[in-house]
N, C-alpha and C positions, 0 to 999 in steps of 0.2 A: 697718785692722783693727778699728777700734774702732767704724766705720760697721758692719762685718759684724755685732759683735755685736748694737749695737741693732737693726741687722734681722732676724736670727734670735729677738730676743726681743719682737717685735711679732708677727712671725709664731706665734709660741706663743702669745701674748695673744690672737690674733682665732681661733687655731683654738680653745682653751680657751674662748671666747666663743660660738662658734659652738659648739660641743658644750652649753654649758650652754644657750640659746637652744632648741633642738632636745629635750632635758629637759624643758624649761619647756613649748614648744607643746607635747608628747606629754602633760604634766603634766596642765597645759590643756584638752588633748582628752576626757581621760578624765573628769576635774573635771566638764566640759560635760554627760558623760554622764551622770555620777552623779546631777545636778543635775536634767538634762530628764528622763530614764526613772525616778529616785527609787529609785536608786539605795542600798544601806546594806551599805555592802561587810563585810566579816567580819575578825573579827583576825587577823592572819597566821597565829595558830596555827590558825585555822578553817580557813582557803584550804590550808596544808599539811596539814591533815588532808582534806580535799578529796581534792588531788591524789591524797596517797595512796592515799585508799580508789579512786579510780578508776584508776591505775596496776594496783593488786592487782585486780579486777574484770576488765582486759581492755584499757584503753586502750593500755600501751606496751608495755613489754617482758616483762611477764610475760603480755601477751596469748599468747603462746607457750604458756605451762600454762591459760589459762583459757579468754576467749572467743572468739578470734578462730582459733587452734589449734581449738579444739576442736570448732567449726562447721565449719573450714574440712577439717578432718579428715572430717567427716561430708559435705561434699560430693566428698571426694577419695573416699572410698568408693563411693558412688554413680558415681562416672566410671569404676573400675577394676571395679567389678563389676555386670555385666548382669544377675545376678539380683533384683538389688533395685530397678531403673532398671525392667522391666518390672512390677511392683506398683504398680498405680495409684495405691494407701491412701500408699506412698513417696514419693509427688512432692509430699503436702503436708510431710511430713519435711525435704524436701529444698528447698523455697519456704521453711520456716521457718529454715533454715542461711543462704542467702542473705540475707534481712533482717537475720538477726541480729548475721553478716560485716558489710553496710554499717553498722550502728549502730557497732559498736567499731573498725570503719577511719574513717569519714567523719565521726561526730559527736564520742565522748565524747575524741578528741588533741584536737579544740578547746577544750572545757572541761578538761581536766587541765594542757596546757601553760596556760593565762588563771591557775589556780588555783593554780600555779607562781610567775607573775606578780607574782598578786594586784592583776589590773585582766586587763578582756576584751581580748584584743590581735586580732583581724580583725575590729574597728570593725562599722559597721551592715550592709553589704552581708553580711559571713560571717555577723552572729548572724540573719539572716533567713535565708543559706542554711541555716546546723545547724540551724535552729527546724523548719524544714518540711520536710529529711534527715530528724532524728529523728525526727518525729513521722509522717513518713510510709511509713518501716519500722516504729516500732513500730503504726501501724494497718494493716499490712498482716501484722504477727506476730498482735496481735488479733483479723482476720479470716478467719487461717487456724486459727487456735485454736477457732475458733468454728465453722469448714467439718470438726477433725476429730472435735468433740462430733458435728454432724450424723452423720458417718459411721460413726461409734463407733453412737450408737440404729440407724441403718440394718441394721449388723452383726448387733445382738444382737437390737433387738427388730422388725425388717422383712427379716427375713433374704433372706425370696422377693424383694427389690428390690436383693439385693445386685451382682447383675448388672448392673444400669445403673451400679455408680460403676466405671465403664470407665476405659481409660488414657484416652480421647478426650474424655471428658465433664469428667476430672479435669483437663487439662493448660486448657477450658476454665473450670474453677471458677476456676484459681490465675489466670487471666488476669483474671478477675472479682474476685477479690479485690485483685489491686493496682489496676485501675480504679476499686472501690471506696476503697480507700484516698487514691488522688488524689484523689478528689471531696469526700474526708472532707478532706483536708489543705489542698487548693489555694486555698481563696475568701482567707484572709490574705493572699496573693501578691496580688489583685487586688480590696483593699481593704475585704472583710468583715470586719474586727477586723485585726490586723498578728501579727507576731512580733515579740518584742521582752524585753529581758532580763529575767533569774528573778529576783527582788528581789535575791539575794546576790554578782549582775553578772558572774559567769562563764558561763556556760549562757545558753540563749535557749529561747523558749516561746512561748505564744499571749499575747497582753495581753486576761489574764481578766477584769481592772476595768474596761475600757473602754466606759464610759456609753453611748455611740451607739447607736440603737435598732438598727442592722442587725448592731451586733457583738453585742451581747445576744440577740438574736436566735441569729447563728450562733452563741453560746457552750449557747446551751439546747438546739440543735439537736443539735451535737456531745455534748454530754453524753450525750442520748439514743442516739444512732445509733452514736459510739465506746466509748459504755459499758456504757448500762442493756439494750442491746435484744441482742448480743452474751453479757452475763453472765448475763440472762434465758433466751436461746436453749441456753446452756450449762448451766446449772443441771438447767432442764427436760430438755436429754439425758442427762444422768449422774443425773438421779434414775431418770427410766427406764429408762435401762439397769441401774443397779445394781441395782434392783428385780427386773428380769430377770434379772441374773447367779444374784442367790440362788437364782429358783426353778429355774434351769436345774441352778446347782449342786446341789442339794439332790434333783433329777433323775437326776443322774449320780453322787452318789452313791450312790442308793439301787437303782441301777441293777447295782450289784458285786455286788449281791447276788440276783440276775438273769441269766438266759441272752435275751442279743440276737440281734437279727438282724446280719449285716454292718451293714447301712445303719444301722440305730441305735448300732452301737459306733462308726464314723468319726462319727456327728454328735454321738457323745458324748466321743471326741475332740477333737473341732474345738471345742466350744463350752469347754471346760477352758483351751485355745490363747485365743480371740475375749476370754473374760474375765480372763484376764493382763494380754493387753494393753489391754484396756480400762481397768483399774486403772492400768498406765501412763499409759496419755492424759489419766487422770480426774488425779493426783498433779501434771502438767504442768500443765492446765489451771487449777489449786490452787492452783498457787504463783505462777501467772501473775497471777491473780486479785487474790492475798492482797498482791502488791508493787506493784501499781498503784492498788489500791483506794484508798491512803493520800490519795496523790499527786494522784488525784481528789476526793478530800473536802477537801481545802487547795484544791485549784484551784477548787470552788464557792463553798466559804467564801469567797474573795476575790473573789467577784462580789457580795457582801452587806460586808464588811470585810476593806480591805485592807490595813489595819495589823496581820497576822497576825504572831504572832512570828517571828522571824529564825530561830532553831532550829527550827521547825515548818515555816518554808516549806523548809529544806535539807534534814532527813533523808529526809523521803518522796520530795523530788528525787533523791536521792541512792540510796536504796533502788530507783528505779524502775529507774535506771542500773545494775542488775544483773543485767537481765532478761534479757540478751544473752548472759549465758555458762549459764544454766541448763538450757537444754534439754539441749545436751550431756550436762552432767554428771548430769542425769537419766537420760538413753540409759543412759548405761555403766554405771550405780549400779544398772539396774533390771534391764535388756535382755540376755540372757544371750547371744540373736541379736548385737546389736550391738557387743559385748566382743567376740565371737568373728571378729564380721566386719573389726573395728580392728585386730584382731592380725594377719591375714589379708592385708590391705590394704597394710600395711608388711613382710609378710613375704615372702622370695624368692619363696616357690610361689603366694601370694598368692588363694588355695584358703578355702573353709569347708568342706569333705570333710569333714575331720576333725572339726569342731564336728557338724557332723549324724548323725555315726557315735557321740558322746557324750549326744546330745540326749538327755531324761528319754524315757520311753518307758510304755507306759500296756497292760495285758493286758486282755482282755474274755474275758466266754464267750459265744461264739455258736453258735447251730444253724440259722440259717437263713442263704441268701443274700437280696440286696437286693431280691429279688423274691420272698422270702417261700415258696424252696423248700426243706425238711427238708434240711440234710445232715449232720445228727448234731451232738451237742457235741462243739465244741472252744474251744480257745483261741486268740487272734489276738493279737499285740504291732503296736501303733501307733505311729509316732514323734510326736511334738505339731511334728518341725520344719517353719518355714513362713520366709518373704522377706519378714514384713510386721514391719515396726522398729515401729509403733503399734499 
């Protein structure tokens, strides 16, 4: 009997041993980490406020209200309803849902559970795959941002070219754009600069310090071609188009006070429709802008000093990591189309009838047909509704 006890209390000694052994290497491991990558982990209360704020954002369970809901909602839309699936301008709507889905399914569970932790827990193999996930949906959100400034100018101030942005030409932009974005993301994978963790050790990114002439190299490149030449490209369409908005608006109003032709009251119609939602795309494009711009000015700064403060290098990290639930919540907030089509979408009849029997609606005076032949004053009511969500 008394052989049994000491052996049951040996056995508790080596498993007790063994548990703490296994502590100690995982200890160890991370230790290793901190040590080689430089590592400067944050106080617990840093890492739980972390999590949180990315929990609320979209990573776990309230991804339901925020980013992953609310994307994935906008591609459920687009599956159940064919009017909006045949608008070309829609499929970059619907490329930007897709990106946005793999950022809050594939990347930021990785950093919310580590900042749970407080230490990265899927070691070097995971922080290279979520470095070059993230970063390679968020340059494929960036290049579709930037394809719908292009078409946003096309709209308003190249009207007559509007015919060529076809379903065919569009479906191969959006191919263009993720090839583009691989090509932007992939050279770390195969040794142009690495991925490797954010100073604050949950999260993974490019290693922006990295002396090597080839990684400097590709860190100056990317800046350019992921940032400057994209925000430039954008900039330059929404000045022009806004420019044009006014003098179209300022067109159409002065226009009320005026007897049209058919063909002038639909283009003066249409152009009232083209610059709403160009205000939409421009307020997207804005905010897209204004949360990444941070997160780049830390990330250059640390190619010149990379002793940036610890608070400096996480909140523009942390701010960029919001970028995935905004479009949504832009749609709905703005898009009267796309309220209408949400509701629609989850509803039995699953119908927008009803929304376009509501739509604003717009009276002209006209005396002529589109061809410029007298047929007295009247008056004609327009709908403004259309299937284009941008």
């Amino acid at each position: 009997m008394q052989s049994d006890n000491n052996t049951t209390d040996v056995v508790q000694e080596m498993e007790v041993e063994n548990v703490t052994t296994w502590a100690l290497m995982e200890e160890d491991d991370w230790q290793v980490l901190v040590r080689r990558y430089d590592i400067r982990p944050l106080s617990s209360a840093g890492y739980m406020g972390c999590a949180i704020y990315l929990v609320i954002i979209g990573s776990l369970l309230p991804a339901g209200l925020v980013a992953t809901t609310g994307n994935t909602t906008t591609l459920v839309m687009f599956l159940r309803n064919r009017k909006l699936r045949v608008k070309p301008h829609n499929i970059l709507i619907l490329n930007l849902a897709i990106s946005d889905i793999g950022i809050s399914v594939f990347g930021y569970p990785l950093t919310t559970s580590s900042c749970f932790a407080e230490r990265y827990l899927w070691g070097m193999v995971g922080c290279k795959i979520q470095g070059f996930t993230t970063f390679f949906l968020a340059m494929a959100d960036m290049y579709t941002l930037t394809v719908i400034s292009v078409y946003r100018w096309v709209a308003i101030c190249r009207p007559h070219y509007n015919h060529r942005l076809n379903f065919s030409f569009t479906v191969k932009v959006v191919v263009g754009v993720w090839v583009a974005a691989f090509i932007t993301t992939a050279p770390p994978l195969v040794g142009m600069s690495t991925y490797i963790f954010e100073p604050f050790g949950t999260s993974c990114t490019i290693d922006w310090d990295d002396p090597a002439p080839v990684s400097v190299f590709y860190i100056y490149a990317l800046v350019l071609v992921a940032y400057i030449i994209p925000v430039v490209v954008m900039v330059y369409c929404y000045w022009k188009v806004v420019a044009r908005s006014k003098s179209l608006l300022k067109k159409v109003k002065q226009s009320k006070c005026k007897t049209l032709s058919l063909g002038e009251a639909e283009e003066a119609n249409s152009t009232m429709a083209e610059c709403k939602v160009t205000w939409i795309s421009l307020l997207m494009v804005s905010v897209f802008v204004v949360i990444w711009s941070p997160y780049t000015f830390v990330c250059v700064w640390a190619i010149y000093d990379p002793d940036i403060p610890m608070w400096l290098n996480t909140l523009p990290t942390m701010c960029a990591k919001s970028s995935c639930m905004l479009n949504p919540v832009i749609f709905y907030l703005t898009n009267p189309l796309f309220r209408a089509t949400f509701r629609a979408t989850f509803s039995r009849r699953r119908k927008i009838l009803p929304f376009l029997s509501r739509t604003k609606s717009r009276t002209f005076k006209v005396d002529r047909t589109k061809d410029g032949i007298y047929i007295g004053e009247s008056r004609v009511t327009l709908r403004q509704a259309d299937t284009t969500l941008f």
